[in-house]
Structures are given as structure tokens and as C-alpha cells.
C-alpha positions as CSV (number, residue, x, y, z in Angstrom):
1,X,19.5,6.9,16.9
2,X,16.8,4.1,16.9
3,X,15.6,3.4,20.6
4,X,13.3,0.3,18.9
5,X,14.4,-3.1,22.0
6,X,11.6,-5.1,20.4
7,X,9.2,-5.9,18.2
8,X,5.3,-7.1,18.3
9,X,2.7,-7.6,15.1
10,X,-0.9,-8.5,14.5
11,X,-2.5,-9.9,11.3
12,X,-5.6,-10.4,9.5
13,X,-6.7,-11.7,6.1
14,X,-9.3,-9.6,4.3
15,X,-10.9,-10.8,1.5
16,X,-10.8,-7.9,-1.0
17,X,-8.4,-6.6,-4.5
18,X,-4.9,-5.9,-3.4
19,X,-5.1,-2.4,-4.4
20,X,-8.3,-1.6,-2.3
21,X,-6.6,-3.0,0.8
22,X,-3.9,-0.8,-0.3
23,X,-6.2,2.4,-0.7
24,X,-7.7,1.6,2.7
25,X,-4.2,1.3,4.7
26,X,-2.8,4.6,2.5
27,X,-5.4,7.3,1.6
28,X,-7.5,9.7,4.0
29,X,-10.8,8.6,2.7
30,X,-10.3,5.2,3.0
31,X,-8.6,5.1,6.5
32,X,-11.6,7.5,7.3
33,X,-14.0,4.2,7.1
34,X,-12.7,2.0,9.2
35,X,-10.2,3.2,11.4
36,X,-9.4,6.9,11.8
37,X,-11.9,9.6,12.7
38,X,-9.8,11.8,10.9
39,X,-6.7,11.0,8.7
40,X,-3.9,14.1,7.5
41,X,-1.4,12.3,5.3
42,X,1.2,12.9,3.3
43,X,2.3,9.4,1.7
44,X,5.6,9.7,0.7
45,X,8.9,9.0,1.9
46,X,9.7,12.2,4.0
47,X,5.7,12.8,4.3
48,X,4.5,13.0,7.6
49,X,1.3,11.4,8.6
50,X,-1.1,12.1,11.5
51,X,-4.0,10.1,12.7
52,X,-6.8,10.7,14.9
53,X,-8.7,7.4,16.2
54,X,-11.2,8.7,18.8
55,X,-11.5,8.0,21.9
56,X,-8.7,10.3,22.5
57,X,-6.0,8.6,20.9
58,X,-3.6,10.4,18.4
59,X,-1.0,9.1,16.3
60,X,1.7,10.5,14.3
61,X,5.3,10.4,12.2
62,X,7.4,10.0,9.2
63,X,7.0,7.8,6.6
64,X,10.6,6.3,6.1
65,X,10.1,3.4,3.7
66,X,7.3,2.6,1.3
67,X,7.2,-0.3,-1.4
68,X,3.9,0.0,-3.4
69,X,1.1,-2.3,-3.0
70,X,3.3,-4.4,-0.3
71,X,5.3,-2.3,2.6
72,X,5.5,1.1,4.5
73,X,7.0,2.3,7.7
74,X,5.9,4.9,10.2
75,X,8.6,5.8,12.2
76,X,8.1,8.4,15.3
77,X,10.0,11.7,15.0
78,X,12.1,10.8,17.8
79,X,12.9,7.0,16.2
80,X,11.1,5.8,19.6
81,X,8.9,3.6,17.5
82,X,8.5,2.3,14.2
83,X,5.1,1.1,12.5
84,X,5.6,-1.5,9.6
85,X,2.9,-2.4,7.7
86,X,3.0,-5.3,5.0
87,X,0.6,-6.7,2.6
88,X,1.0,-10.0,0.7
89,X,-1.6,-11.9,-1.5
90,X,-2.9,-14.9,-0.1
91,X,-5.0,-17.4,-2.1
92,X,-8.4,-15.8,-0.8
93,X,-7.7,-12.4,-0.2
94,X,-4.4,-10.0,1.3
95,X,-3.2,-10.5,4.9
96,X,-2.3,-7.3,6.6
97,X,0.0,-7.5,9.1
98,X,0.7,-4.2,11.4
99,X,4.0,-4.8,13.6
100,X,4.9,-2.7,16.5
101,X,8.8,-1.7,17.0
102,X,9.0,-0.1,19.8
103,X,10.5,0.0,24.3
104,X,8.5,-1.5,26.2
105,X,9.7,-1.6,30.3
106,X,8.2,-3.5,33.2
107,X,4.4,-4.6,34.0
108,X,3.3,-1.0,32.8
109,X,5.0,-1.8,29.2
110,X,3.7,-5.1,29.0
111,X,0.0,-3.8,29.8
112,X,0.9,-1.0,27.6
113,X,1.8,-3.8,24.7
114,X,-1.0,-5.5,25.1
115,X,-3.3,-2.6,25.1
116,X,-1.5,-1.6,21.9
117,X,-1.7,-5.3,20.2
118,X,-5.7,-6.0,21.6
119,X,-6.3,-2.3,19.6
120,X,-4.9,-3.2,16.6
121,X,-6.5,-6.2,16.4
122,X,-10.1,-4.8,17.0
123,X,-9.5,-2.3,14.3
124,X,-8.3,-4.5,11.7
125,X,-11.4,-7.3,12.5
126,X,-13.4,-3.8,11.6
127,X,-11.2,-3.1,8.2
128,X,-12.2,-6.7,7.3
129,X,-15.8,-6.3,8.0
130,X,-15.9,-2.7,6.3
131,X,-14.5,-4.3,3.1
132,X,-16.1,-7.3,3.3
133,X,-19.3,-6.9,4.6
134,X,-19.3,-2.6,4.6
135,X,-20.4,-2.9,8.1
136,X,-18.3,0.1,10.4
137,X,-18.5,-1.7,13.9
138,X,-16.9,1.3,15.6
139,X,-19.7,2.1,17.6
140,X,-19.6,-1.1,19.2
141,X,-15.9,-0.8,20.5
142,X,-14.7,0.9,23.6
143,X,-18.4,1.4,25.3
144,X,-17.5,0.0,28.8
145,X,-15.1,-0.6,31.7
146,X,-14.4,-0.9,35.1
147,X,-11.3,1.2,35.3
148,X,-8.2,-0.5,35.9
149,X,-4.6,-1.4,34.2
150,X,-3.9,-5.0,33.8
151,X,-1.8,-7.6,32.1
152,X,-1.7,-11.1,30.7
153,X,-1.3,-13.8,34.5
154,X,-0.9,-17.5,33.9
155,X,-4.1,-17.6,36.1
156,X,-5.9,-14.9,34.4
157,X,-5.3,-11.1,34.4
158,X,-3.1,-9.3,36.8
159,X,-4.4,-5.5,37.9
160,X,-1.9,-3.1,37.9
161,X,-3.7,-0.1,38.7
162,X,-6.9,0.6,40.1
163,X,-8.7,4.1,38.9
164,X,-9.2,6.7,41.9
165,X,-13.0,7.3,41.3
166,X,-13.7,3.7,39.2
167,X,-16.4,1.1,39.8
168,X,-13.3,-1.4,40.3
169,X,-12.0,0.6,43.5
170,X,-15.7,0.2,44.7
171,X,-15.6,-2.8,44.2
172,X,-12.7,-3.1,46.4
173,X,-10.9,-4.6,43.6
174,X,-6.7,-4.1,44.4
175,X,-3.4,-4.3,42.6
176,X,-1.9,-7.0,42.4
177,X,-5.6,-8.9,42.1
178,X,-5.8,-11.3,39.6
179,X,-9.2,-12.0,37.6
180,X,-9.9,-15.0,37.0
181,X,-13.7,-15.1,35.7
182,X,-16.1,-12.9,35.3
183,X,-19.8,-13.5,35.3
184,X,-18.9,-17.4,35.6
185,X,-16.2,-16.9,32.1
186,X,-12.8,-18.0,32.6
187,X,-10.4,-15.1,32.3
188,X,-6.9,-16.4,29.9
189,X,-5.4,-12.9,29.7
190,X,-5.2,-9.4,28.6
191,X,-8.0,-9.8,25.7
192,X,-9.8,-12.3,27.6
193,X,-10.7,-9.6,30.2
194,X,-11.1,-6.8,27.2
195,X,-13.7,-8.8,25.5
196,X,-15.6,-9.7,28.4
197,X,-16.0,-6.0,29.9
198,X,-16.7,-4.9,26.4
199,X,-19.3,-6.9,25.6
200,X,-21.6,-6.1,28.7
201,X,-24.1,-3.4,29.0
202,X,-23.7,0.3,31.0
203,X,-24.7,0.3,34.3
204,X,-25.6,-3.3,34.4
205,X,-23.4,-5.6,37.3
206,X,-20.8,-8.3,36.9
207,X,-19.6,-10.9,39.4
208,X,-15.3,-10.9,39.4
209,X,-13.6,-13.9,40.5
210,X,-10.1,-12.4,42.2
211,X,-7.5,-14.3,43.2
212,X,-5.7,-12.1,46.0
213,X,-2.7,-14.3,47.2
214,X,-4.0,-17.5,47.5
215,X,-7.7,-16.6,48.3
216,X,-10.3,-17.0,45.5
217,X,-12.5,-13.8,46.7
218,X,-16.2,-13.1,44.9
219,X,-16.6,-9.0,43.5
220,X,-19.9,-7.4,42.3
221,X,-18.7,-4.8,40.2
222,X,-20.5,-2.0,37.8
223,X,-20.1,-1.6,34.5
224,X,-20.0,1.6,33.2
225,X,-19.2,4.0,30.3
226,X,-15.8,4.0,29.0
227,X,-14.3,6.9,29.9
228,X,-13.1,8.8,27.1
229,X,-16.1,8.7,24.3
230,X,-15.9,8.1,20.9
């Protein structure tokens, strides 16, 4: 029985032949380029796919439906989530759209989503480049952090959890916080955050703006490696 409660998606439009796009979603040595660090697939209905991205992160199950050259579904061994990915022509190029059916419970599941949807997103920004502009950005992604758990706040980002030994927890940073700049850069959300953090340097210093209740408090925090490597 399904345990799918709701569903979430990204997209992208890459400008490249239907079939390549295809080839790049569907065979080893094409998701090998942009996405996976290694890829064991069996594409078929029945076939059961497994795919390492790096940085730790595995994952796996059936392939229940595929229509050729538009739709296929990756559905988890124990029907707790379902991957659909569709293709459809557009007038310059295919837009790929990856859509998430899965549980997701409480501030954890939310963070969880978004960590899931801001993923997605970075790796199909590097399928377009890769087959547009055969540039592999995947040593740029997931260098840096400050070690905490957070989630989309209508004033910025909301920390949920605050790593044991992480430069946030020396910085005194605390659940509950909410970022609202960083560096002087307004903070709207989950990515927000995400793209700020990633794009600074190892070991170099940020300035957080944290909102705890209704004090707007000032943070020097480190920046430093993200902690499970490539």
C-alpha cells in the first residue's frame, strides 16, 4: 500500500535533442556526467535502479512505469515514495521536471522537503550546463556550511537544529533562531540561506543577522568544509 500524503516537483528547460535528454535521465553513462557518481540500472519496468550521488547520499527502487522519450517512475521498495520524471518538448529545448511523492511530517519534513527540492534543483542547473555548455559544476556544489537544520520563515530561515561540534553552535547560534542576512544579504528562505553559505570560501568568516524572539542579534560565524566530501 502507497504511503505517498503529497507531492512536490522541480523543473528546468535544457536546450538539447529529446533523445539526449532522454539518454542523460536513463542510461549509466550519461547519468554518470552530470549527476550520479555512480549509476546501476536496470531500465525496465520491474528493473531496479540504484544511484550513488556523493556526498554520501544513495538512492534506490523499482521502476514502475516508463513511457519512452516522455515519463518514468521510481517508486521505493516499500511504496514510501515515488519519483516521476517527465519530459516534454518545448519550443527551445525539453523541460524536465523531477516531482517528489512522498510523507513529509512536521518542521523536520518540511526542512527535509526543502533540502530534497534545493538538491534537485542544483543538479538539474548542472544537467543543463553539462549538455549545453559541457561544463560538470559538481565540484563547486556542497563545499561549505555552518552546520545546522533549517526551514523556509516568513522573516528568513528558521534553525531547527544546531550541530554538536559546528561553527553555528560557536557561534552561539540556537534553534528556533531565525536568519535573516548574512554578510549584509537578505535571507527569503531555505535556498536563500543555501546559496549564500555555498558560495563563500572555507575558513573564511560571515556576519549572521538572527532574529531570537523579537531581538535582531549580530553573529560572526565560520565557514567551513561541508562535512561529508564529495
Amino acid at each position: 500500500m502507497s504511503k505517498v500524503e503529497s507531492s512536490v516537483k522541480r523543473d528546468i528547460v535544457v536546450h538539447a535533442p529529446l533523445k539526449k535528454v532522454w539518454d542523460a535521465l536513463t542510461k549509466p553513462e550519461h547519468l554518470n556526467r552530470w549527476y550520479t557518481k555512480e549509476a546501476n540500472i536496470d531500465f525496465r519496468v520491474g528493473g531496479y535502479g540504484e544511484m550513488q550521488h556523493g556526498w554520501g547520499v544513495t538512492s534506490s527502487g523499482i521502476y514502475t512505469e516508463i513511457e519512452e522519450l516522455h515519463r518514468f517512475v521510481l517508486e521505493g521498495k516499500n511504496g514510501d515514495f515515488k519519483t516521476i520524471t517527465t519530459l516534454e518538448e518545448v519550443d527551445d529545448g525539453v523541460c524536465v521536471t523531477i516531482e517528489y511523492q512522498t510523507a513529509f511530517h512536521g518542521e523536520e519534513g518540511e526542512s527535509a522537503k526543502e533540502n530534497m527540492l534545493y538538491g534537485t534543483y542544483q543538479f538539474l542547473k548542472n544537467l543543463k550546463s553539462v549538455y549545453e555548455s559541457n561544463r560538470d559544476n559538481r565540484s563547486k556544489m556542497w563545499r561549505t556550511s555552518i552546520g545546522i537544520m533549517h526551514r523556509t520563515h516568513a522573516s528568513g530561515s528558521k534553525v531547527l537544529k544546531v550541530g554538536k561540534t559546528s561553527a553555528a553552535r560557536e557561534a552561539g547560534i540556537l534553534a528556533g533562531d531565525v536568519i535573516v542576512a548574512v554578510d549584509g544579504e537578505p535571507v527569503n528562505g531555505y535556498d536563500s540561506l543555501e546559496n549564500i553559505i555555498h558560495s563563500k570560501e572555507v575558513n573564511t568568516e560571515v556576519q549572521l543577522i538572527v532574529k531570537r524572539d523579537e531581538e535582531l542579534l549580530k553573529k560572526d560565524c565560520k565557514i567551513t568544509s561541508y562535512p561529508v566530501p564529495y
